[in-house]
Backbone as a chain_set.jsonl record, in Angstrom:
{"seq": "XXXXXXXXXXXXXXXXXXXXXXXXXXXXXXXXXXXXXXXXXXXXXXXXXXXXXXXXXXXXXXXXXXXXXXXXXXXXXXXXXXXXXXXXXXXXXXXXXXXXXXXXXXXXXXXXXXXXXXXXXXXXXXXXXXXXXXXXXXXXXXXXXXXXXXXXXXXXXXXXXXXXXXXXXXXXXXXXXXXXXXXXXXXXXXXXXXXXXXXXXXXXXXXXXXXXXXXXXX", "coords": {"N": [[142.523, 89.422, 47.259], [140.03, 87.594, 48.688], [139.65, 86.88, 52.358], [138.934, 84.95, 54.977], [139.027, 84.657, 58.403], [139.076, 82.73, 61.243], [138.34, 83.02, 64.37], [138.448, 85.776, 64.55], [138.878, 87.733, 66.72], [141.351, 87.149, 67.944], [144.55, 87.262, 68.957], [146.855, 87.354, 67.897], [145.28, 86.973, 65.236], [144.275, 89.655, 64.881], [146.552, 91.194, 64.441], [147.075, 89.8, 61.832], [145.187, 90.532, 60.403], [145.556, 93.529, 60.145], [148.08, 93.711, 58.272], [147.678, 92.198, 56.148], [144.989, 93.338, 55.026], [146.505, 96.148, 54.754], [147.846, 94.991, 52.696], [146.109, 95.289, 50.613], [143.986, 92.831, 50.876], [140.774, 92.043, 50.959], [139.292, 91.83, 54.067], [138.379, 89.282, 56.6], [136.869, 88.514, 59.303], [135.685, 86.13, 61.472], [134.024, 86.226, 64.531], [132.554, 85.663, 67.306], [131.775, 87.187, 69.472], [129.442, 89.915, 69.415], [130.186, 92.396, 69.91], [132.977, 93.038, 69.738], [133.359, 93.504, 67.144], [134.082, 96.687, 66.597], [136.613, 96.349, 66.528], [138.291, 94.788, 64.911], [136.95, 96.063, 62.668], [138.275, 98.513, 63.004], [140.753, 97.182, 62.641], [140.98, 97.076, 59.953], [139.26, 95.164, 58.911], [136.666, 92.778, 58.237], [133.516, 92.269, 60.106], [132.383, 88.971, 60.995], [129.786, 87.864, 62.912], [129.879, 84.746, 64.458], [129.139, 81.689, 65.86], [131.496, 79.243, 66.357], [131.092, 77.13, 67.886], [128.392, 76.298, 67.311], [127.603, 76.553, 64.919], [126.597, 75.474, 61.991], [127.829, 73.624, 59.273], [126.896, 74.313, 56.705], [126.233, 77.234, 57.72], [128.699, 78.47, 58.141], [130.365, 77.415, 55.641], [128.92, 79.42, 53.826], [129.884, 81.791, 55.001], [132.831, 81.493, 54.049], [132.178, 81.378, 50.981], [133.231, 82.331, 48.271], [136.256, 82.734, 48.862], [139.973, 83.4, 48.773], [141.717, 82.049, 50.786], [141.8, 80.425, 54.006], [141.848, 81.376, 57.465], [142.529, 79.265, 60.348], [142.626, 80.687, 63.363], [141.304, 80.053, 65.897], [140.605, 79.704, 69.545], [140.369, 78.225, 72.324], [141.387, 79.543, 74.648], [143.129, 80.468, 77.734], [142.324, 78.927, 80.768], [139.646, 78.282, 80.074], [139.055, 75.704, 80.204], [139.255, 72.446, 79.816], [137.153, 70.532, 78.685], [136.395, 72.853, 76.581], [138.209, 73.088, 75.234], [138.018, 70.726, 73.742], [135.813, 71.282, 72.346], [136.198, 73.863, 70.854], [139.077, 74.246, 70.014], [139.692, 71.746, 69.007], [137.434, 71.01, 67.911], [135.923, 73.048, 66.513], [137.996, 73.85, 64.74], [137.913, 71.475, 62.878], [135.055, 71.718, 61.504], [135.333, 73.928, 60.371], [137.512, 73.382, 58.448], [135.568, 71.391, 57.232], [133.687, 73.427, 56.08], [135.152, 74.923, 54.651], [136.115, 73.038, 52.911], [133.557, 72.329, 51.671], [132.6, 74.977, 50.632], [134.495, 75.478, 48.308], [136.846, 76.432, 49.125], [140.666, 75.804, 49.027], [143.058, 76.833, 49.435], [144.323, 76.871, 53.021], [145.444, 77.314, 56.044], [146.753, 76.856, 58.989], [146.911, 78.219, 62.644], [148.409, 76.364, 64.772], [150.118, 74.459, 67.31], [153.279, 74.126, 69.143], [154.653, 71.342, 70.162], [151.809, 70.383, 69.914], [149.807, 67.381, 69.871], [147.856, 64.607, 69.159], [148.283, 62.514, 71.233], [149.535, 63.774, 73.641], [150.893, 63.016, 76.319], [149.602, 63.741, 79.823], [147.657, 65.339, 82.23], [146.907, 68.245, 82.804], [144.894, 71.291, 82.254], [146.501, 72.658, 79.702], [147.773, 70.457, 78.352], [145.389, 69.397, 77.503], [144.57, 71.325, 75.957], [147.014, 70.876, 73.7], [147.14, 68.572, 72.979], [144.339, 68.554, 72.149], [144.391, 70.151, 69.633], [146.502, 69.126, 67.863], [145.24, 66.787, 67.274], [143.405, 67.702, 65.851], [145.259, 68.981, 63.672], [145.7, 66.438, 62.782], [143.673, 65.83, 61.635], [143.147, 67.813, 59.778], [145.374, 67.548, 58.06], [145.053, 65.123, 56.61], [143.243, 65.607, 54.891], [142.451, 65.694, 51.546], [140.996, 67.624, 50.085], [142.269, 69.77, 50.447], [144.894, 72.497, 50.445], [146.45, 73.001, 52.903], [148.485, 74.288, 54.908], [150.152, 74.06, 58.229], [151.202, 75.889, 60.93], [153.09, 76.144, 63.728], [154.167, 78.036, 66.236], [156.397, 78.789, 68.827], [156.59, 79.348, 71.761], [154.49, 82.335, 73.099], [155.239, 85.629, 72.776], [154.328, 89.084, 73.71], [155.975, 91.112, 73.078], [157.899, 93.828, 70.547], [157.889, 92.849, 66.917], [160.355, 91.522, 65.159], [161.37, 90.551, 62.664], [162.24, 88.57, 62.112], [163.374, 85.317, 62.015], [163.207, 81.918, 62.632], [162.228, 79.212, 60.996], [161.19, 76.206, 60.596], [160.816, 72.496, 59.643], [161.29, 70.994, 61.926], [162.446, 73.288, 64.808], [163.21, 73.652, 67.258], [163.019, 74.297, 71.033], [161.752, 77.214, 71.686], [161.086, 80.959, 71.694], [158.463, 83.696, 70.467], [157.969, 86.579, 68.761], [154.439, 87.645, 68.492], [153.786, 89.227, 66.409], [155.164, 88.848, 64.574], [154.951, 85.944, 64.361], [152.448, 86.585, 63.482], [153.325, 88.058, 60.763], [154.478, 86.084, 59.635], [152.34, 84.245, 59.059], [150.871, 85.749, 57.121], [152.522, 85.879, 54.703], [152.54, 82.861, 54.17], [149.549, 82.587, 53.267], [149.907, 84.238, 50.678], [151.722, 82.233, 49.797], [151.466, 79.319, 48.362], [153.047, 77.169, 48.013], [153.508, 76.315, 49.931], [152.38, 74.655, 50.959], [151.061, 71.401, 52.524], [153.127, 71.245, 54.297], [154.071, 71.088, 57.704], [154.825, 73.354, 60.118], [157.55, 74.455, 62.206], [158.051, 77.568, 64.432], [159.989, 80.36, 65.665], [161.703, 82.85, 66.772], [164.407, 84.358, 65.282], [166.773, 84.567, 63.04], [166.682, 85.215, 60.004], [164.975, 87.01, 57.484], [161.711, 86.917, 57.675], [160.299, 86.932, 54.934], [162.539, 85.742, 53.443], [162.673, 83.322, 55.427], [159.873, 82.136, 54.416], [160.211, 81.706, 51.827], [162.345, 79.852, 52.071], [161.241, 77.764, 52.796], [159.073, 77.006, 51.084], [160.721, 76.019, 49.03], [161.859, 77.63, 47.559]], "CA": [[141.975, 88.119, 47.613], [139.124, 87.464, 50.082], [140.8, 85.713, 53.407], [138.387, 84.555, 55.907], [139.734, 84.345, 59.256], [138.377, 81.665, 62.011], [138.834, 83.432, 65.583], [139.099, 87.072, 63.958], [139.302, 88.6, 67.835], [142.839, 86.73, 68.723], [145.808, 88.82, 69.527], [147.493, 86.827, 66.445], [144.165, 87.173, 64.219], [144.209, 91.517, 64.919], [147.827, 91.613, 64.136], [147.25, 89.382, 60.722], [144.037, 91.519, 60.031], [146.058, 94.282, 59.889], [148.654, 93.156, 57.737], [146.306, 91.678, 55.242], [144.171, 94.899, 54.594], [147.454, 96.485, 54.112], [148.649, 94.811, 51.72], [144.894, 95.385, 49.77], [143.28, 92.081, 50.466], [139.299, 91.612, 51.638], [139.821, 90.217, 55.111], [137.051, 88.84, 56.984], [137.357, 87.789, 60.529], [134.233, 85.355, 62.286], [134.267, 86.288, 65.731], [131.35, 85.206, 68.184], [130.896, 88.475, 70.56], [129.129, 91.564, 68.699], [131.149, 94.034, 70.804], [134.442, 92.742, 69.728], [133.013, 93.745, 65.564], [134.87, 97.643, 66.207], [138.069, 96.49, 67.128], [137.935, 94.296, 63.805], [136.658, 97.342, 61.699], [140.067, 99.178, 63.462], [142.005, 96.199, 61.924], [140.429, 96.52, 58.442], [138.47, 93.32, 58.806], [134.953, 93.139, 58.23], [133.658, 91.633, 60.957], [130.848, 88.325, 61.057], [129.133, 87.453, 64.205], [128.945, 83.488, 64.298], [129.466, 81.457, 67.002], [131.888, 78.13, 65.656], [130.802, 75.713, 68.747], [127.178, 75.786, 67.095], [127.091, 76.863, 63.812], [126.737, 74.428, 60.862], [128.788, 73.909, 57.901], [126.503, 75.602, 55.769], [126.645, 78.87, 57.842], [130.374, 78.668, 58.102], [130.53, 77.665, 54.178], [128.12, 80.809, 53.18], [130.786, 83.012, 54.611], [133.99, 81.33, 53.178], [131.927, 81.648, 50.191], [134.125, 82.738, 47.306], [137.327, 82.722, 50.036], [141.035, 82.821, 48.203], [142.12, 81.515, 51.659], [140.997, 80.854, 55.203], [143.129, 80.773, 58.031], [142.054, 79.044, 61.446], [143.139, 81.224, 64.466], [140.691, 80.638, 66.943], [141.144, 79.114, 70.214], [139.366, 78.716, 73.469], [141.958, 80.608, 75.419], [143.909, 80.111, 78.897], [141.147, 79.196, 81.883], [138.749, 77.732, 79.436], [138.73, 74.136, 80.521], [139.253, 70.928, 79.147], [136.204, 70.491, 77.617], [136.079, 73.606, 75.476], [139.9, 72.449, 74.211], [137.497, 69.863, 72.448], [134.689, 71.945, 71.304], [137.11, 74.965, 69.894], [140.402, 74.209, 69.688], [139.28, 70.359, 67.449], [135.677, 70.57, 67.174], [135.744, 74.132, 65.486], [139.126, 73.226, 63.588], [137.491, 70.384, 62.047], [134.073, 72.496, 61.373], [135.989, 75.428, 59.342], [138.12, 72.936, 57.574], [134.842, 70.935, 56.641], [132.825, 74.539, 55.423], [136.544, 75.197, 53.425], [135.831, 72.328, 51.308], [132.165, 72.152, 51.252], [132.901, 76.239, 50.018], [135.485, 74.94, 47.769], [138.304, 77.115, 49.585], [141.336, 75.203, 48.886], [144.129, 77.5, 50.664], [144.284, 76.632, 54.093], [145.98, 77.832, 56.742], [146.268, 76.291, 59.972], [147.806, 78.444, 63.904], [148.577, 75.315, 65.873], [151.091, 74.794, 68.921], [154.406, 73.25, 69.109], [154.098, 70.328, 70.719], [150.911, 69.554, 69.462], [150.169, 65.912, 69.531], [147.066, 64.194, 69.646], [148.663, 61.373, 71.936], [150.207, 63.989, 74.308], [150.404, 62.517, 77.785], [149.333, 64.569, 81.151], [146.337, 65.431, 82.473], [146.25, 69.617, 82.98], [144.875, 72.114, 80.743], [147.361, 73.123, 79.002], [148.071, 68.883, 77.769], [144.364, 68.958, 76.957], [144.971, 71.855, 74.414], [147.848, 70.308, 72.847], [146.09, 66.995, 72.925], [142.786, 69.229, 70.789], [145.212, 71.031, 68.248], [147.3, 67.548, 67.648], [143.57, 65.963, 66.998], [142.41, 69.109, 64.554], [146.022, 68.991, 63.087], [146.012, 65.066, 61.801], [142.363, 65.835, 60.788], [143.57, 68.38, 58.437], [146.178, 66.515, 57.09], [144.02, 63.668, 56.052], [142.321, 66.149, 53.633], [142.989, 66.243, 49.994], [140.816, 69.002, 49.814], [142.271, 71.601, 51.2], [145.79, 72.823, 50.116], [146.78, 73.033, 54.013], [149.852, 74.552, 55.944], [150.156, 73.804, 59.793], [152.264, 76.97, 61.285], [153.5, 75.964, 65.005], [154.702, 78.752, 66.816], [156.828, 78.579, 70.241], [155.703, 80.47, 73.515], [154.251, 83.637, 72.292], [155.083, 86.73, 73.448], [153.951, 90.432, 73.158], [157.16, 92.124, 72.54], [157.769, 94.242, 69.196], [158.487, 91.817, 66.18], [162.037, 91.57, 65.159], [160.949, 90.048, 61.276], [163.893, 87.577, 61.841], [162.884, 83.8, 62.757], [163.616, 80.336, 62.288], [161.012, 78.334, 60.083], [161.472, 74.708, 59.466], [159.996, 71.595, 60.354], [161.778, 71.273, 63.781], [163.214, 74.523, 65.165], [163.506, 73.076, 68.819], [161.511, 75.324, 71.819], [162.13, 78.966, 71.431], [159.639, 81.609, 71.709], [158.438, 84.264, 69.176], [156.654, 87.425, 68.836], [152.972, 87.818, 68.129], [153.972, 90.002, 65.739], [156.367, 87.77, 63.676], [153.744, 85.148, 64.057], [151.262, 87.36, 62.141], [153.784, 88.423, 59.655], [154.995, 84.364, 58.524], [150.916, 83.867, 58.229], [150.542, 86.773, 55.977], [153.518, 85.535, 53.959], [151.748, 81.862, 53.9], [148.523, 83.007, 52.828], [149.99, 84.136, 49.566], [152.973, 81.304, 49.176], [151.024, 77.946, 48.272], [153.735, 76.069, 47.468], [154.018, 75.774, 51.594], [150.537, 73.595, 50.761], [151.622, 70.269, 53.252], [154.222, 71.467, 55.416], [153.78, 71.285, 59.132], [156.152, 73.76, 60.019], [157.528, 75.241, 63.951], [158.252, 78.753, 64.268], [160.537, 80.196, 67.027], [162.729, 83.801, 66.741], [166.002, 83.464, 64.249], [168.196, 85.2, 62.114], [166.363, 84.915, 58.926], [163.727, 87.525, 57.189], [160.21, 86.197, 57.448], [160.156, 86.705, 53.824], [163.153, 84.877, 53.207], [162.128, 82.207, 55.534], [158.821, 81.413, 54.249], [160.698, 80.926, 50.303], [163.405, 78.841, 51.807], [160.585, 76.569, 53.065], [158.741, 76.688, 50.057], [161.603, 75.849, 48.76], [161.889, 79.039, 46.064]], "C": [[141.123, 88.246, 48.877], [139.311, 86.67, 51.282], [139.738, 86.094, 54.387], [139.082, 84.156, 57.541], [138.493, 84.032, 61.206], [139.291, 82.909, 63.4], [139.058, 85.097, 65.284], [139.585, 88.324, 65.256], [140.309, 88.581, 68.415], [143.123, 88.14, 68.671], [146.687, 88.103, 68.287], [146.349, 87.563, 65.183], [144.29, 88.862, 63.734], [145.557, 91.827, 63.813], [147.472, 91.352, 62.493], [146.181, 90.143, 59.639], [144.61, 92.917, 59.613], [146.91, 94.304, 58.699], [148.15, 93.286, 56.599], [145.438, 92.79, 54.738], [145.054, 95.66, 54.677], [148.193, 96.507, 52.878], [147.455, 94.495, 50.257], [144.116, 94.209, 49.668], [141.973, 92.456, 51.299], [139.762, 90.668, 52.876], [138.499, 90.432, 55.962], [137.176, 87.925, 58.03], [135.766, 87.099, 61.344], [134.923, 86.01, 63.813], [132.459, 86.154, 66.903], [130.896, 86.339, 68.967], [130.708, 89.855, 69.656], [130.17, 93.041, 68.954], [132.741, 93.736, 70.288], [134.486, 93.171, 67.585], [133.616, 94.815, 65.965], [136.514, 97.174, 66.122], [138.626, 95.711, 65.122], [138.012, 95.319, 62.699], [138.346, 97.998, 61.539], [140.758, 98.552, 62.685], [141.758, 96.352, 60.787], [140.106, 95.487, 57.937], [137.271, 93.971, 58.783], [134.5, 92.066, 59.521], [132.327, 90.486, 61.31], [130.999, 87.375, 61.833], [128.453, 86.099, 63.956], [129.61, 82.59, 65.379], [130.156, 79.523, 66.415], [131.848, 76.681, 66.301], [129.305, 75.48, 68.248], [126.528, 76.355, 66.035], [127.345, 75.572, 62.887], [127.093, 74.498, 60.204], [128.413, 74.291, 57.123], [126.55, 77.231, 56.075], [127.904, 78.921, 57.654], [130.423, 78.552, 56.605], [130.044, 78.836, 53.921], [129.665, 82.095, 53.659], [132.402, 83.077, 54.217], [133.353, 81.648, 51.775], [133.064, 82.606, 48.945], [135.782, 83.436, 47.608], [138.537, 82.403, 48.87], [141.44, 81.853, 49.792], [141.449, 81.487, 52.817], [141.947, 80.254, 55.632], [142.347, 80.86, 59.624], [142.865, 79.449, 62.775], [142.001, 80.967, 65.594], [141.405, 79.557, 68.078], [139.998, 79.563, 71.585], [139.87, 79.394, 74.514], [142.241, 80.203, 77.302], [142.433, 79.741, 79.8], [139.955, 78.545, 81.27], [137.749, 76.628, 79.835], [138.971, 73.62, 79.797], [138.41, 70.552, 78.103], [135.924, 71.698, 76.801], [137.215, 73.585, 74.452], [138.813, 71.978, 72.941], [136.612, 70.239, 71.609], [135.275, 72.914, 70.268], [138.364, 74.374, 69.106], [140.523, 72.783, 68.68], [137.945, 70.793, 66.819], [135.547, 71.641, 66.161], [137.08, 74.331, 64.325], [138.173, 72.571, 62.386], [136.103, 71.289, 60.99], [134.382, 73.258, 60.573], [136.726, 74.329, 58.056], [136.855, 72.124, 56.647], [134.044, 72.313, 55.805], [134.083, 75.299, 54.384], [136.157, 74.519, 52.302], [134.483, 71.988, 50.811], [132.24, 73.671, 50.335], [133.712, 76.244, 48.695], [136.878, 76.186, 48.02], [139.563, 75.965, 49.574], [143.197, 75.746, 49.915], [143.733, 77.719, 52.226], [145.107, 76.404, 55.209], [145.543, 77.904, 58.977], [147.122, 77.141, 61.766], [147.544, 77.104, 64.681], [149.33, 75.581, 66.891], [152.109, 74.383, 68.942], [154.094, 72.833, 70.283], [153.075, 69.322, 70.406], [150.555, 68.022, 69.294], [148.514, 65.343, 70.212], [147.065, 62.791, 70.641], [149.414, 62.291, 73.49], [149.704, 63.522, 75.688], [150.165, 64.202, 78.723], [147.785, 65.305, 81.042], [146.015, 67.431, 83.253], [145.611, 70.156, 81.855], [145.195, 72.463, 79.288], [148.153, 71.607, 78.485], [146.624, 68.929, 76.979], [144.289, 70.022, 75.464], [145.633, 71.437, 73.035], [147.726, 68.592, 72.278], [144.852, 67.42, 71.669], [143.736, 69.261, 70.078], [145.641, 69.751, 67.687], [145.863, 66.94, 67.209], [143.157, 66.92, 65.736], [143.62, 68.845, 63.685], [146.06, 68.32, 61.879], [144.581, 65.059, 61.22], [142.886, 66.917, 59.121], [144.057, 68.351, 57.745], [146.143, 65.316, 56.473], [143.339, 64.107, 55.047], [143.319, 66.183, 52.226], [142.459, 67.54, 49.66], [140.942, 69.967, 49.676], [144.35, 71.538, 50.604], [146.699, 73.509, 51.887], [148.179, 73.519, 54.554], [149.805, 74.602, 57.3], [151.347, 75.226, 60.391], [152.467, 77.246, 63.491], [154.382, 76.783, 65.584], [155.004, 78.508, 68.876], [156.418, 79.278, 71.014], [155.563, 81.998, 72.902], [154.855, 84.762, 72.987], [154.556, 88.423, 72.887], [154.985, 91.466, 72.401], [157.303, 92.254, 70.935], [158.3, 92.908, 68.199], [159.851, 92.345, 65.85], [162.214, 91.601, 63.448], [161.717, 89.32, 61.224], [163.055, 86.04, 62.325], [163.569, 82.955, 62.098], [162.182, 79.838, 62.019], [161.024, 77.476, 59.796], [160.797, 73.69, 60.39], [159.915, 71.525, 61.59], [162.481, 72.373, 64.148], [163.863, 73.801, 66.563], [162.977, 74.554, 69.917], [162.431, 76.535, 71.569], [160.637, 79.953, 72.257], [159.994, 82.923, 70.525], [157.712, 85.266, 69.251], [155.68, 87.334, 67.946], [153.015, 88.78, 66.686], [154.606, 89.653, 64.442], [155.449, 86.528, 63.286], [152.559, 85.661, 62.917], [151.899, 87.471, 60.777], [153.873, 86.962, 58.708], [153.443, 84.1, 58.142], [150.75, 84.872, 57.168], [151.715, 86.25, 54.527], [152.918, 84.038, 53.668], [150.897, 81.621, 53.177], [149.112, 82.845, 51.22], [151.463, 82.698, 48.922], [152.501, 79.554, 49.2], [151.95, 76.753, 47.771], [154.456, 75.424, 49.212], [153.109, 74.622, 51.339], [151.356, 72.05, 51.84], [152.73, 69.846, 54.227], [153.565, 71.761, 56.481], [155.155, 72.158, 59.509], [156.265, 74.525, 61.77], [158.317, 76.186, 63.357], [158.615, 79.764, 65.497], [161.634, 81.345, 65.88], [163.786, 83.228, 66.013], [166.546, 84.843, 63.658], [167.817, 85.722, 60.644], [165.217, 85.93, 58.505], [162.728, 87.116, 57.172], [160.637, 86.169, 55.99], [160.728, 85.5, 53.152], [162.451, 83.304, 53.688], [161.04, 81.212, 55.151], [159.217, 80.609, 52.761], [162.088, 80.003, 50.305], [162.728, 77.548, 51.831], [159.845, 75.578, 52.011], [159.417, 76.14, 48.634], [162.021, 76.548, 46.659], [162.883, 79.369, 45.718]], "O": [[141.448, 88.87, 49.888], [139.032, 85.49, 51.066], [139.547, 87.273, 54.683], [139.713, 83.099, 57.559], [137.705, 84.697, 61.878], [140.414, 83.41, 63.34], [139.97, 85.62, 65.925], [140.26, 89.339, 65.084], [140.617, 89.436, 69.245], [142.631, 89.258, 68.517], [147.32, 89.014, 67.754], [146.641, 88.491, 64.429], [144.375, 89.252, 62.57], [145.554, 92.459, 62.756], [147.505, 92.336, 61.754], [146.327, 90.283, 58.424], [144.047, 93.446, 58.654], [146.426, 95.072, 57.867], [148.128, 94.362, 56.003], [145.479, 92.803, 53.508], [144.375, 96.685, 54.74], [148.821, 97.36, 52.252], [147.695, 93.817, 49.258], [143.455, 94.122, 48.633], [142.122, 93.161, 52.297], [140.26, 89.544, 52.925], [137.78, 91.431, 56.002], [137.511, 86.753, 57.857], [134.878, 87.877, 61.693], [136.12, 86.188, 64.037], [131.468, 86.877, 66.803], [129.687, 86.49, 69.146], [131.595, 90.633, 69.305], [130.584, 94.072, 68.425], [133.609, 94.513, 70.687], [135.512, 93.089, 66.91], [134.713, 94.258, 65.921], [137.405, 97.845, 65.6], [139.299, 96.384, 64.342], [138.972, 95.415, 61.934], [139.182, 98.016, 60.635], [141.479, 99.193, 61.92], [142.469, 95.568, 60.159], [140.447, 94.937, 56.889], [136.889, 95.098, 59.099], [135.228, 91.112, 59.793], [131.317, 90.957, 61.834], [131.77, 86.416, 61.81], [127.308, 85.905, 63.548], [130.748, 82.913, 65.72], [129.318, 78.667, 66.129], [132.221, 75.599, 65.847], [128.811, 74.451, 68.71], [125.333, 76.645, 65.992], [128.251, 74.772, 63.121], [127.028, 75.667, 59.823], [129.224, 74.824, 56.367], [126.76, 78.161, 55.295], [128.205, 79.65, 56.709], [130.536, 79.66, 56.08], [130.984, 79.601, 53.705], [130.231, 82.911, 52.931], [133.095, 84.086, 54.086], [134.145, 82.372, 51.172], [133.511, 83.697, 49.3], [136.363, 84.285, 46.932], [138.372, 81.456, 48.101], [141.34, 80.649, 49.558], [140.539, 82.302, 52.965], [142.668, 79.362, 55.186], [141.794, 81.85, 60.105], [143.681, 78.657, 63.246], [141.842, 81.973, 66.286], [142.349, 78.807, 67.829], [139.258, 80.52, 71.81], [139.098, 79.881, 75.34], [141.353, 79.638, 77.939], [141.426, 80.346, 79.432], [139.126, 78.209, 82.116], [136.523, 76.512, 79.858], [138.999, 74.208, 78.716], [138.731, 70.301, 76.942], [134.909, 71.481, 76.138], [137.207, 73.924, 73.268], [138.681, 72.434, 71.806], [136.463, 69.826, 70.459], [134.977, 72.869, 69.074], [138.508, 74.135, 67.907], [141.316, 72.741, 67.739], [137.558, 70.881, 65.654], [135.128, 71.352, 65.04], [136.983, 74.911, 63.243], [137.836, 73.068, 61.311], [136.303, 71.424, 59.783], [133.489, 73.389, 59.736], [136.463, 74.515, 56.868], [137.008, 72.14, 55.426], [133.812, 72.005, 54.637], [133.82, 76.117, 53.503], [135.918, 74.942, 51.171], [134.281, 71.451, 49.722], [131.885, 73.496, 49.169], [133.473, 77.21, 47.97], [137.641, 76.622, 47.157], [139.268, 75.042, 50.333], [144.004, 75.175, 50.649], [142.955, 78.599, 52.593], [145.515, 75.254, 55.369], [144.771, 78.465, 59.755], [148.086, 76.451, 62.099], [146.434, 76.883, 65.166], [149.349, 76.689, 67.427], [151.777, 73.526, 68.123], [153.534, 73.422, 71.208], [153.127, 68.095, 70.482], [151.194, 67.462, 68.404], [148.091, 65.567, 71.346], [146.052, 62.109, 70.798], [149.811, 61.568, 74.404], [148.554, 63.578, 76.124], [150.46, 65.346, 78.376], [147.088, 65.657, 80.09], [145.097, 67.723, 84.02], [145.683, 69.691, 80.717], [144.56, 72.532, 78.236], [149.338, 71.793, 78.208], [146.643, 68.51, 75.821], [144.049, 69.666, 74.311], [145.228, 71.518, 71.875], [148.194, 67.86, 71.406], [144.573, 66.802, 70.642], [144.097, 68.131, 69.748], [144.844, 69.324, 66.852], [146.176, 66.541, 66.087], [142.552, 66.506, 64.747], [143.207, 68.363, 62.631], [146.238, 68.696, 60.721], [144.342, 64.259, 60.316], [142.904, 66.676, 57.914], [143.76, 68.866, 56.668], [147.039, 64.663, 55.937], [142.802, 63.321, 54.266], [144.471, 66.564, 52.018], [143.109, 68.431, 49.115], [140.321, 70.885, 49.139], [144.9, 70.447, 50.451], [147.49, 74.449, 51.821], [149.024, 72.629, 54.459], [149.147, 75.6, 57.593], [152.479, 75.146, 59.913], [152.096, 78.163, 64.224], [155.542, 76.374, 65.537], [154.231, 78.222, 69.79], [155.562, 80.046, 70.574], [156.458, 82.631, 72.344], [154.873, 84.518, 74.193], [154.484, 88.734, 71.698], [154.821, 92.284, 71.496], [157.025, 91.36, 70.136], [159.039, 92.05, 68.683], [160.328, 93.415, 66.229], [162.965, 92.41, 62.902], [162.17, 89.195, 60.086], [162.074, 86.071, 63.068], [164.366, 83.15, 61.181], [161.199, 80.053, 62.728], [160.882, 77.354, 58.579], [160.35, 73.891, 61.519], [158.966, 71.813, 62.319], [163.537, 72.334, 63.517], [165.055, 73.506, 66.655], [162.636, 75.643, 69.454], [163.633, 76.595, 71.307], [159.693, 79.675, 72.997], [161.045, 83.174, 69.936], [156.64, 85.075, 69.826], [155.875, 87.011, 66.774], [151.981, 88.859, 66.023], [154.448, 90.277, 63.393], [155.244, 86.177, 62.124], [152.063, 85.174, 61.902], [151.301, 87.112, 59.762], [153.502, 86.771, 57.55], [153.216, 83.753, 56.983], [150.357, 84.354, 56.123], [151.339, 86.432, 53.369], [152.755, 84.019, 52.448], [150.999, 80.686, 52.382], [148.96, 81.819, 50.556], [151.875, 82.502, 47.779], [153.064, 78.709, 49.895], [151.604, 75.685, 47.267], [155.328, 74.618, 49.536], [153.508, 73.531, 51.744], [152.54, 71.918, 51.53], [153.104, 68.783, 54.722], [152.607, 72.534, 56.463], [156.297, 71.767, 59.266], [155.31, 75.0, 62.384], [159.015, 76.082, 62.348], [157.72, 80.032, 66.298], [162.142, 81.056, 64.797], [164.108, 82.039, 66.002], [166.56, 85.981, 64.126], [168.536, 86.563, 60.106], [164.252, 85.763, 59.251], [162.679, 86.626, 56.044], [161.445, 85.27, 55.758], [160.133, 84.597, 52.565], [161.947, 82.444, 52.965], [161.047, 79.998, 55.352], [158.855, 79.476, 52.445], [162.735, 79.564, 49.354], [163.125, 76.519, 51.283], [159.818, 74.353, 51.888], [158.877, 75.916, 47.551], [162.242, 76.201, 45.499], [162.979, 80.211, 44.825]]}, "num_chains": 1, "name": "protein.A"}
């Protein structure tokens, strides 16, 4: 399957890139800086240079173009500001999810935040993120179009994955490796019967595998 992936330079995106061209699919990561296309290659992604604060839904459609899935990892990243929350973290949400269904990509695959909430009070950074994502979220869940899963992971961290987690609507705060995070999206990707679950995702007990077919309820 051909899997398009929004943000393809994350530190989630690499991991899931990997993964994914492992397990023999076409993966295909957008990423905005030319220099960041080897690292990509490394992952077994192909790698296309488009920039998602000022491209149009026909460029973005052309390269979902015949997409089994696309999964939106990007993000404007710690230090950013406020105002690029709204340009990336909603404005290019919204943008990918509109060139999904103008493409007719129907599997859709969303990294959000726990917490998320487009009502969240406070006025730092790190409110204005979770304020964007919460805004891109209830946009994507307003679509019929799209066959959508929301996948809210707790405080990230680097450390090795474990493959164990907790997966369900509410987990309550945790944190999770980057690594475990990649794996439940790779497990998503192919399990469409997640299609409308908003789901948090926080270290556990449970095989990714398992967890993703208890959710799906398999």
């Amino acid at each position: 399957m051909r899997i398009v992936i929004a943000g393809g330079h994350g530190q989630i995106a690499l991991r899931l890139e990997r993964l994914l061209a492992a397990g023999g699919h076409e993966v295909v990561g957008i990423i905005r800086k030319p220099e960041q296309a080897a690292d990509l290659r490394e992952a077994g992604a192909e790698p296309v240079v488009l920039d998602l604060e000022s491209a149009s839904v026909e460029e973005v459609a052309a390269v979902l173009q015949g997409a089994g899935a696309a999964v939106f990892a990007a993000g404007a990243g710690p230090g950013s500001g406020s105002a690029r929350k709204e340009t990336v973290d909603r404005g290019a949400a919204v943008l990918f999810a509109d060139a999904a269904e103008r493409a007719g990509v129907r599997r859709y695959i969303v990294v959000s935040s726990m917490g998320a909430g487009a009502k969240h009070p406070g006025d730092g950074e790190f409110d204005a993120y979770l304020r964007a994502k919460g805004a891109a979220d209830d946009d994507v869940r307003s679509r019929s179009g799209l066959d959508w899963t929301i996948l809210r992971p707790g405080t990230l961290t680097n450390d090795a994955g474990t493959g164990l987690v907790q997966l369900k609507a509410s987990t309550g705060r945790g944190m999770v490796p980057r690594d475990d995070v990649a794996a439940v999206l790779a497990e998503l990707v192919e399990t469409p019967a997640t299609a409308g679950l908003t789901l948090e995702l926080i270290s556990g007990s449970v095989p990714v595998t398992v967890a993703v077919k208890d959710v799906a309820g398999n």
